[in-house]
Every structure is written in structure tokens, then in C-alpha cells.
C-alpha positions as CSV (number, residue, x, y, z in Angstrom):
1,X,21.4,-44.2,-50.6
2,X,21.8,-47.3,-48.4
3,X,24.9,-48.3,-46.7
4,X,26.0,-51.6,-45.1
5,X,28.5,-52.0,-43.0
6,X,29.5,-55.9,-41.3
7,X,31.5,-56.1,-39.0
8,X,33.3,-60.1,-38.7
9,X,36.1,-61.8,-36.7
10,X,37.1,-64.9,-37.7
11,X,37.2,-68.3,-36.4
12,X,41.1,-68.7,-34.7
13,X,41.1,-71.7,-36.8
14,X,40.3,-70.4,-40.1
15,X,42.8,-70.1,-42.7
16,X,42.8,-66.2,-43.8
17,X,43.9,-66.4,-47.3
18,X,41.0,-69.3,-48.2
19,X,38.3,-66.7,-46.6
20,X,40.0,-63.6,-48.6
21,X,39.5,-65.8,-52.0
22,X,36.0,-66.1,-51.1
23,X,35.2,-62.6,-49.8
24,X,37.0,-61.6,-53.3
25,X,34.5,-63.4,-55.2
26,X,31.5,-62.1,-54.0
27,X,32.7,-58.5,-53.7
28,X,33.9,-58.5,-57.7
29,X,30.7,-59.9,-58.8
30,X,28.8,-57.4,-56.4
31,X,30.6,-54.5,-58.0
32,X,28.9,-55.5,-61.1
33,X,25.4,-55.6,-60.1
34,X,23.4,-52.4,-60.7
35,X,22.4,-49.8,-57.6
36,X,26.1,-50.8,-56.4
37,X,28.0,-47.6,-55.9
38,X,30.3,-49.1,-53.5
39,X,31.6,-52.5,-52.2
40,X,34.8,-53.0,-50.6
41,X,36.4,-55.0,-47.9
42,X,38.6,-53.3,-44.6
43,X,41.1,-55.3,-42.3
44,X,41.4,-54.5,-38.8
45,X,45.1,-52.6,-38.2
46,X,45.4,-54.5,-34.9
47,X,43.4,-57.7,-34.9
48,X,44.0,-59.7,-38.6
49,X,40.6,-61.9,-37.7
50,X,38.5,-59.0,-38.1
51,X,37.2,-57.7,-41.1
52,X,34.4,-54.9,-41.7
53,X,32.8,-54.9,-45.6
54,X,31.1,-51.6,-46.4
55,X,28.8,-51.8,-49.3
56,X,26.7,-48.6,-50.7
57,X,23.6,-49.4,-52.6
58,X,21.3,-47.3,-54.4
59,X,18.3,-48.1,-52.6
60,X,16.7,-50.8,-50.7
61,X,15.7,-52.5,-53.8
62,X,19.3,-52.9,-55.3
63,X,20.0,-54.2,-51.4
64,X,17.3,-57.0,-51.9
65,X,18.4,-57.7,-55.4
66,X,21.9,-58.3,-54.1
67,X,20.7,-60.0,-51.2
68,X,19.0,-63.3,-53.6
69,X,21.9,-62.8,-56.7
70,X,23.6,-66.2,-57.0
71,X,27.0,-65.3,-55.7
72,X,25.9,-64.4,-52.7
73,X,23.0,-67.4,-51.9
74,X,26.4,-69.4,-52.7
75,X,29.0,-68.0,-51.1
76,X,28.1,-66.0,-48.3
77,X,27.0,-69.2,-46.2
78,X,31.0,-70.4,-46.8
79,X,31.4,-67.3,-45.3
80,X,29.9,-67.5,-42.3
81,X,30.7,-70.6,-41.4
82,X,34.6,-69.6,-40.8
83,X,33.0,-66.3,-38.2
84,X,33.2,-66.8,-34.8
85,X,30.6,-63.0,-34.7
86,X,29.2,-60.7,-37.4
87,X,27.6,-57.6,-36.5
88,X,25.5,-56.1,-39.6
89,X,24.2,-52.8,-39.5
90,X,22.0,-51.0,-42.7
91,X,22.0,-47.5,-42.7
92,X,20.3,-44.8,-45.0
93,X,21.3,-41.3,-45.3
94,X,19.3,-39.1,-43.7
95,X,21.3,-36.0,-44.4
């Protein structure tokens, strides 16, 4: 199993609720793909311009798959153009 976890915070002029609409999209259509087990989307309790996605994946292969689908070659890049940082970190489990 594979597990992504991305850390973002937000530009401080980026509206919240636009970048939520997006981050919806990409994580419903994610859901869908096969080798996703897991894909959801965590606000930070004391800071609302940080956000931390945590995806689980099958294997690498359902990671690259995911990584060229459509919905995320077109969104994603809307994405990170309202982050001021993003900190991405893949993981497998090793036990």
C-alpha cells in the first residue's frame, strides 16, 4: 500500500470556498479510480489556510495512473496556483 500525504497553506488572498470546489472535484473523481482505497481532504483546527489531503493507493502503479487521469492534469495546476507551500510526502508500508 502507498500513502500520500500533502501538506498546503494557502495563499492569504485566496478565496477558501473557490479552492474547496476544486479540491472536491478532484477528490470525488479520485475516489473512483481503481487502486484508490482512500482519498480525503483534512483542515487545520488552528490555521484555516492549511489543508493536508491523505490519499491511500494500492500500489505505485494506481499512484502513476492517478497521477496522468484527466481530473488531475486539469485541476491540480488551479490548485496550486492559490498555495503559497505544499509539502508532499509518499510513503509505503513497511510494516
Amino acid at each position: 500500500m502507498i500513502r500520500v500525504v500533502c501538506k498546503s497553506k494557502l495563499k492569504p488572498d485566496v478565496n477558501v470556498e473557490e479552492y474547496l470546489k476544486l479540491a472536491s472535484e478532484v477528490i470525488t473523481e479520485s475516489r473512483k479510480e481503481k487502486g484508490c482505497f482512500m482519498y480525503t481532504l483534512h483542515g487545520d483546527i488552528n490555521d484555516p489556510a492549511i489543508f493536508a489531503t491523505i490519499e491511500e493507493w494500492e500500489d505505485e502503479e494506481a499512484l502513476r495512473q492517478h497521477d496522468n487521469s484527466e481530473h488531475v492534469r486539469r485541476i491540480v495546476p488551479e490548485l496550486r496556483k492559490r498555495r503559497e507551500s505544499t509539502d508532499m510526502n509518499i510513503y509505503k508500508v513497511l510494516i
